[in-house]
C-alpha positions in Angstrom: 25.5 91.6 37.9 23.2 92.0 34.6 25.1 89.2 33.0 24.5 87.0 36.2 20.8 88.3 36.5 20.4 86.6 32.4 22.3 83.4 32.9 20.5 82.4 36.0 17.0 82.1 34.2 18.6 80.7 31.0 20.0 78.0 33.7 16.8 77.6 35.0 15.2 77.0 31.6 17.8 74.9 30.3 17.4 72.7 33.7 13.4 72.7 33.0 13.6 71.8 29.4 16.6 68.7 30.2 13.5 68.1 33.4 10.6 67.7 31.0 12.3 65.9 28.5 13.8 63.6 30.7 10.5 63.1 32.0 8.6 63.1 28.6 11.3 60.2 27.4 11.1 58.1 30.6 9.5 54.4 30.0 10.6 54.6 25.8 13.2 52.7 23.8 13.4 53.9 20.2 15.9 52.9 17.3 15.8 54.0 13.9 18.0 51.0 13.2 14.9 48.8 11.9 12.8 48.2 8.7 9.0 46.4 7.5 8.9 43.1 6.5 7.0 40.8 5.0 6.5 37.4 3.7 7.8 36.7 0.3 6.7 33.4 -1.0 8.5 32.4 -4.5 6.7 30.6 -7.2 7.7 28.0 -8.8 7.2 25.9 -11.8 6.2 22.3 -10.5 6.6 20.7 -13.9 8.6 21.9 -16.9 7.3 22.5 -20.5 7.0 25.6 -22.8 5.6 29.0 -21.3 2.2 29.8 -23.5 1.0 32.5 -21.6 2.1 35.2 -18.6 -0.9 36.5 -17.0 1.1 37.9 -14.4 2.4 41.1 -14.4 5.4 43.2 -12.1 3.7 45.1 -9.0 0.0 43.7 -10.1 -2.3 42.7 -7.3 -3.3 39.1 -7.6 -5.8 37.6 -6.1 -5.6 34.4 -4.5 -6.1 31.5 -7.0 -5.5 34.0 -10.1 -3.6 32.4 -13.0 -0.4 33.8 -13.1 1.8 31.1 -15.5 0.3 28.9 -18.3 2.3 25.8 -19.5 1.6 23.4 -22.4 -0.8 21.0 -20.6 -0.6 18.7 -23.9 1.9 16.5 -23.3 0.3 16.4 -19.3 -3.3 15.1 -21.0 -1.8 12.5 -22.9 -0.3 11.5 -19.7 -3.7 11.8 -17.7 -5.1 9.8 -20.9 -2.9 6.7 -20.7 -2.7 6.6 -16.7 -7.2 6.6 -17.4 -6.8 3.7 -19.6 -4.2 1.9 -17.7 -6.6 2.3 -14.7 -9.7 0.4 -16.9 -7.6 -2.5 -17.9 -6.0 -2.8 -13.9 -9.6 -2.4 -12.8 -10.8 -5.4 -15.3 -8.1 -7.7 -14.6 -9.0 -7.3 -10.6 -12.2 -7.8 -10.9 -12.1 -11.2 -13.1 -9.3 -11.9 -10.7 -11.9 -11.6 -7.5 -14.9 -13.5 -9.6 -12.7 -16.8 -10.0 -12.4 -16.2 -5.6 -16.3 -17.9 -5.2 -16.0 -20.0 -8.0 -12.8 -21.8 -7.5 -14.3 -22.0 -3.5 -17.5 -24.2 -4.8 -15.5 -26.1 -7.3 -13.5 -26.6 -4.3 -15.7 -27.5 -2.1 -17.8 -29.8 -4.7 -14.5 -31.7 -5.6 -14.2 -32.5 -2.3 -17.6 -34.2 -1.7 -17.4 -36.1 -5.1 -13.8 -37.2 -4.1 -14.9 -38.3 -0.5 -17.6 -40.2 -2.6 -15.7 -42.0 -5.3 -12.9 -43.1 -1.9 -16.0 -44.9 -0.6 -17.4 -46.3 -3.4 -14.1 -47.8 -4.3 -13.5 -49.2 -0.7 -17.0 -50.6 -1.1 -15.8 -51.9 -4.1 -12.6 -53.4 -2.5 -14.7 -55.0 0.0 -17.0 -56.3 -2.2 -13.6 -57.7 -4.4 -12.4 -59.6 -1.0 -15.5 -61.1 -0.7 -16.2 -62.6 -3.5 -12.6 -63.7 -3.5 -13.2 -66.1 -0.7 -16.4 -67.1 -2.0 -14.4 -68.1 -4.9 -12.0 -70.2 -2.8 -14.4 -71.5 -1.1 -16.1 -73.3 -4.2 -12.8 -74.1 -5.0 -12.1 -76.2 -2.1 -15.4 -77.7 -2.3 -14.6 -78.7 -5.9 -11.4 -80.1 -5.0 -13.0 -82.1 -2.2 -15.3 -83.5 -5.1 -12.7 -84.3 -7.2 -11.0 -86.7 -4.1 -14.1 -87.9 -3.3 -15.5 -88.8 -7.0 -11.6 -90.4 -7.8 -11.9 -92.4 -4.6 -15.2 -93.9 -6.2 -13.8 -94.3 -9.4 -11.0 -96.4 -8.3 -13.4 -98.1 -6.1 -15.6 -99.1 -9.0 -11.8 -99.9 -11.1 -11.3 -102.7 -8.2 -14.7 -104.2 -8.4 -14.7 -104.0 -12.1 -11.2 -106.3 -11.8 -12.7 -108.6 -9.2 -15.9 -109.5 -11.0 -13.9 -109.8 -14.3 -12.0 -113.1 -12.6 -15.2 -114.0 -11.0 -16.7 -113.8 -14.2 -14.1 -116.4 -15.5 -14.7 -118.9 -13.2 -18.8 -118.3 -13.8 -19.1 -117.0 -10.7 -20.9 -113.9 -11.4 -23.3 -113.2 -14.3 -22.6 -111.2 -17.6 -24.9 -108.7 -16.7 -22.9 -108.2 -13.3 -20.1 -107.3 -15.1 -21.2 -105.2 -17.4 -23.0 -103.6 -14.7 -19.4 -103.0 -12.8 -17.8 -101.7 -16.1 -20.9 -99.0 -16.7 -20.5 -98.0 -13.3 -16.7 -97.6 -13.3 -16.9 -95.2 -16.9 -19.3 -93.6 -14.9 -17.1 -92.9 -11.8 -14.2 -92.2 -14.7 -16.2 -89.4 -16.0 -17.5 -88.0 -12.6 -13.3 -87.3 -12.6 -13.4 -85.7 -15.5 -16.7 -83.6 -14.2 -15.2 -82.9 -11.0 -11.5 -81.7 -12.6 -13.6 -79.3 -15.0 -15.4 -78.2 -12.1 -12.2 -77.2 -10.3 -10.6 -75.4 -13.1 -13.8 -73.7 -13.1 -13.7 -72.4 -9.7 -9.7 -71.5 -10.2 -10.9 -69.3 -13.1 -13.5 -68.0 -10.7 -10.5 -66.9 -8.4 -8.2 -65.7 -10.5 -11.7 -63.5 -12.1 -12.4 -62.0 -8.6 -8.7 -61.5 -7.9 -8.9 -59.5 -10.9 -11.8 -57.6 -10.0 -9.8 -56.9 -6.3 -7.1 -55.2 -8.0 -9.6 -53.1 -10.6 -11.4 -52.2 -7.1 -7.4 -51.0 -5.7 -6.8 -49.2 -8.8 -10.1 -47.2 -8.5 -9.8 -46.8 -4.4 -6.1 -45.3 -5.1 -7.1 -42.8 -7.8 -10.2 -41.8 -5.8 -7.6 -41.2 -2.7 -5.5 -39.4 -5.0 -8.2 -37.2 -6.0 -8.9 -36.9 -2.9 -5.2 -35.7 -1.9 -5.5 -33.3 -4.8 -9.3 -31.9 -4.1 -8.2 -31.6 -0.2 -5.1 -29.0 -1.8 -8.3 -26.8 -2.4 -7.4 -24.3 0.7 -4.1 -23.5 -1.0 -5.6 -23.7 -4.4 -8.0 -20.6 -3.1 -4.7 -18.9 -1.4 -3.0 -18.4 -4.5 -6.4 -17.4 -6.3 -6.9 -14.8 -3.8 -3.0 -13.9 -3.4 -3.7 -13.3 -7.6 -6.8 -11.4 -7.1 -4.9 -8.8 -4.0 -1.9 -8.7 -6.2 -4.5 -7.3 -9.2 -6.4 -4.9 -6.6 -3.1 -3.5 -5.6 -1.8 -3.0 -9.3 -5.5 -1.0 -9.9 -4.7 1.1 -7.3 -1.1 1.6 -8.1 -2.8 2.8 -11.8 -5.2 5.0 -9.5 -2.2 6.5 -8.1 -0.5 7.3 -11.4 -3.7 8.8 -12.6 -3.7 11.2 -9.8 -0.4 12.1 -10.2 -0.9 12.6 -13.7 -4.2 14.9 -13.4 -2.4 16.5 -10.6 1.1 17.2 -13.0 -2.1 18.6 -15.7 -3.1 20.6 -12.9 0.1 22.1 -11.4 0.5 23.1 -15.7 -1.7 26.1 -14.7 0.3 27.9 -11.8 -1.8 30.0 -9.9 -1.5 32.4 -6.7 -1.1 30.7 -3.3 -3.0 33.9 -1.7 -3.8 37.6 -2.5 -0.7 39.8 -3.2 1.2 42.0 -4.8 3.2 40.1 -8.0 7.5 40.8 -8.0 10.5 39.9 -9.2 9.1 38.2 -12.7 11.3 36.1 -14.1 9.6 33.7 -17.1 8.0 35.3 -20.2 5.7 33.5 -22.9 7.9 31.1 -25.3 10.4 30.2 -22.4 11.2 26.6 -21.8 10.7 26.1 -18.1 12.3 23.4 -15.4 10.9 21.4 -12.5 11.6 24.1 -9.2 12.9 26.9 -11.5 11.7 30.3 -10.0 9.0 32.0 -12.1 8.1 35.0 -9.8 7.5 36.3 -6.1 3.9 36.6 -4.2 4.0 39.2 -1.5 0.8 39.7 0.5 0.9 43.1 1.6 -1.9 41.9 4.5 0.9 41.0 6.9 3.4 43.1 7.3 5.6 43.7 10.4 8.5 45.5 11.4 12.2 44.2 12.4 14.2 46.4 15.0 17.1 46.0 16.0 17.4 47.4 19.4 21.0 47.8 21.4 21.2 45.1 24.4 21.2 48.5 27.1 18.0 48.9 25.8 16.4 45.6 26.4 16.6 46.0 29.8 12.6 46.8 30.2 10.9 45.1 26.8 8.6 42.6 26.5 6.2 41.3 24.0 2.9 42.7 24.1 4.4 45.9 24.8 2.8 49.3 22.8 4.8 50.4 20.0 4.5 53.4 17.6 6.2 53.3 14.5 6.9 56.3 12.2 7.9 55.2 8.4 10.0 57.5 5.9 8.6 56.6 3.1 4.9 57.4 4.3 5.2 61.0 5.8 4.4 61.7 9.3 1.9 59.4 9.3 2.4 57.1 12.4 1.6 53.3 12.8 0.8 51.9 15.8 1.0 48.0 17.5 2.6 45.9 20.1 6.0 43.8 20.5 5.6 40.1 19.5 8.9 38.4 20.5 12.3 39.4 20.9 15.2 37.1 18.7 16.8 34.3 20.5 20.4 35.4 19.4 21.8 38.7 18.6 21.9 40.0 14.7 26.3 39.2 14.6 25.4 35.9 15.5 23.4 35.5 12.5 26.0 36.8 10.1 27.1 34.1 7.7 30.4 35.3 9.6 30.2 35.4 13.4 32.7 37.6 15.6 35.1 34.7 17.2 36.5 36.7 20.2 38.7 34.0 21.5 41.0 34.9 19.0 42.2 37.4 21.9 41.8 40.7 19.7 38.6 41.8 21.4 37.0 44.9 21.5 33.8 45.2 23.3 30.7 46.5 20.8 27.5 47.0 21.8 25.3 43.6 20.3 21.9 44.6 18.4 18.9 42.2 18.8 15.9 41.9 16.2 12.6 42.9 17.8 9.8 41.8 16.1 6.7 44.1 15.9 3.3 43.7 14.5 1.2 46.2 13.6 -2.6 46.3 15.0 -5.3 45.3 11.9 -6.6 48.0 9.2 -2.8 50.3 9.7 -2.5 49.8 6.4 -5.9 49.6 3.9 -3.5 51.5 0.7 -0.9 48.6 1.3 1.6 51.8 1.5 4.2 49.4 3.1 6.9 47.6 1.6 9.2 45.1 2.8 12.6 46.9 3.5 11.7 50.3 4.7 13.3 52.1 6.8 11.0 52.4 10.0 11.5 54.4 13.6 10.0 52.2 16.3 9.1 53.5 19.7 8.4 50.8 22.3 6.6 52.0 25.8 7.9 50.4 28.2 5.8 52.3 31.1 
């Protein structure tokens, strides 16, 4: 009866105690299966070269833009040197390349008005040829028709000359008569002669303006040829301007390289990205480094956050934007407090580099865990006491 009268209270508390606690633990999911994490952002070198200097230091603070790496920027400021002077001569050549633009337009432009001109001067010139041509025929035939006329005289004068010389035999006619007859016939003989001279003179005159016709051709077909070649002006100014884009575009090719090259002299001093806390050095001053080779890690202890990887019975009730406290061993009993961001869209074995395949029929049902991600609320941490990696407690509310 005294041993009953004992048990029944210690029943009684041991009922209370399992009461309260199963009350004080109702609406919580904790793990201890979870660990702060951070960004890690790796430097490294963007061009390659000889190490003069480490500013940089293991577990140093740097601030954002701090030099941490110096490379030999000499052979960088040669570059930058020749890309400048490549840039002057590609700027000079485009711009006597776009001068000759206007100029060839007005040579052009005034080629083709003088051309135009010298086509109708010469056609004038033609014209003018023709006509005188038929002038010159035209004298011609009236010299011809002199010469017909003047020999049908002279014959004339030839007959009366032979009649009055047998008149003159039989007395019939006087001396003077005669002689008369004969003046007047050397005179029609030498009309002839008058008139023939006169023709080849006019036949001289035609073949001179026939001459003069062709001289005028000659001229009108150069001036259309000049004309042909002065009207090729709009493809002339094509390929001047195609000369002068293809001589912008090479200046700004050079401007490219010159960026490029004062961006490599640039990149030759390798600063911090942001503010954080310097790990994981790996160059030291004298050390030949190459293009993408590591030098060093940036953490920035600003942002940290913590992974947990809860057991799938427990997901049941979180959420994001839950509360969360997190306790950390490697800060004490001090107790951080924030809020779930997202849950992981896959379970942590699915992510192994070697997932569970349990079609292979040798299965064995394990509970899954699934990273939780968990921010912490601003100004947790002002030391930066966190590190990436340690081991954490979370308790999420899910009440």
């Amino acid at each position: 009866m005294s041993r009953l009268r004992i048990l029944i209270p210690v029943a009684v508390i041991i009922v209370l105690g399992m009461g309260v606690w199963l009350w004080a633990t109702a609406g919580r999911e904790s793990t201890d299966d979870a660990q702060t994490e951070a960004h890690i952002i790796q430097i490294s070198a963007r061009v390659g070269g000889p190490i003069t200097s480490v500013l940089a230091k293991d577990n140093q603070m740097a601030d954002a833009g701090a030099t941490l790496v110096e490379i030999d920027p000499r052979d960088y400021q040669i570059a930058v040197d020749r890309a400048k002077a490549d840039l002057a001569d590609a700027e000079a050549s485009a711009r006597a390349a776009a001068s000759n633009v206007p100029v060839a337009s007005t040579s052009a432009t005034s080629n083709v008005a003088t051309a135009i001109g010298a086509v109708s001067q010469s056609r004038a010139g033609v014209e003018e040829a023709e006509k005188a041509i038929e002038a010159a025929k035209a004298r011609l035939d009236a010299a011809r028709s002199g010469v017909r006329q003047v020999e049908a005289n002279a014959r004339r004068a030839e007959r009366d000359v032979e009649r009055l010389k047998g008149l003159l035999a039989k007395d019939e006619v006087s001396q003077q008569q005669y002689d008369a007859a004969v003046a007047a016939a050397d005179a029609q003989r030498a009309g002839v002669d008058a008139a023939k001279g006169g023709v080849a003179e006019a036949e001289a005159g035609v073949r001179v303006a026939q001459s003069r016709l062709v001289q005028a051709q000659v001229s009108e077909q150069q001036a259309q040829a000049s004309l042909r070649t002065a009207q090729t002006a709009p493809q002339q100014i094509s390929m001047i301007q195609a000369r002068a884009a293809a001589a912008e575009a090479h200046a700004q090719q050079m401007r490219a390289q010159l960026a490029q090259a004062e961006l490599n002299f640039q990149h030759a001093t390798v600063k911090a990205p942001l503010k954080g806390l310097v790990s994981r050095k790996a160059v030291e001053a004298g050390q030949i480094v190459q293009v993408g080779q590591p030098l060093m890690a940036i953490i920035p202890l600003d942002e940290v956050w913590v992974t947990a990887n809860f057991k799938e019975t427990q997901l049941q009730h979180i959420r994001p934007g839950q509360r969360v406290t997190v306790k950390v061993d490697a800060v004490g009993d001090k107790e951080f407090t924030g809020k779930v961001d997202s849950i992981a869209a896959a379970t942590g074995a699915r992510f192994a580099l070697l997932p569970p395949e349990n079609a292979t029929g040798n299965y064995v049902k394990v509970v899954q865990r699934v990273p939780v991600k968990i921010v912490l609320d601003p100004g947790q941490d002002p030391e930066h006491l966190l590190r990436p990696g340690l081991s954490a407690e979370p308790t999420v509310y899910t009440k």
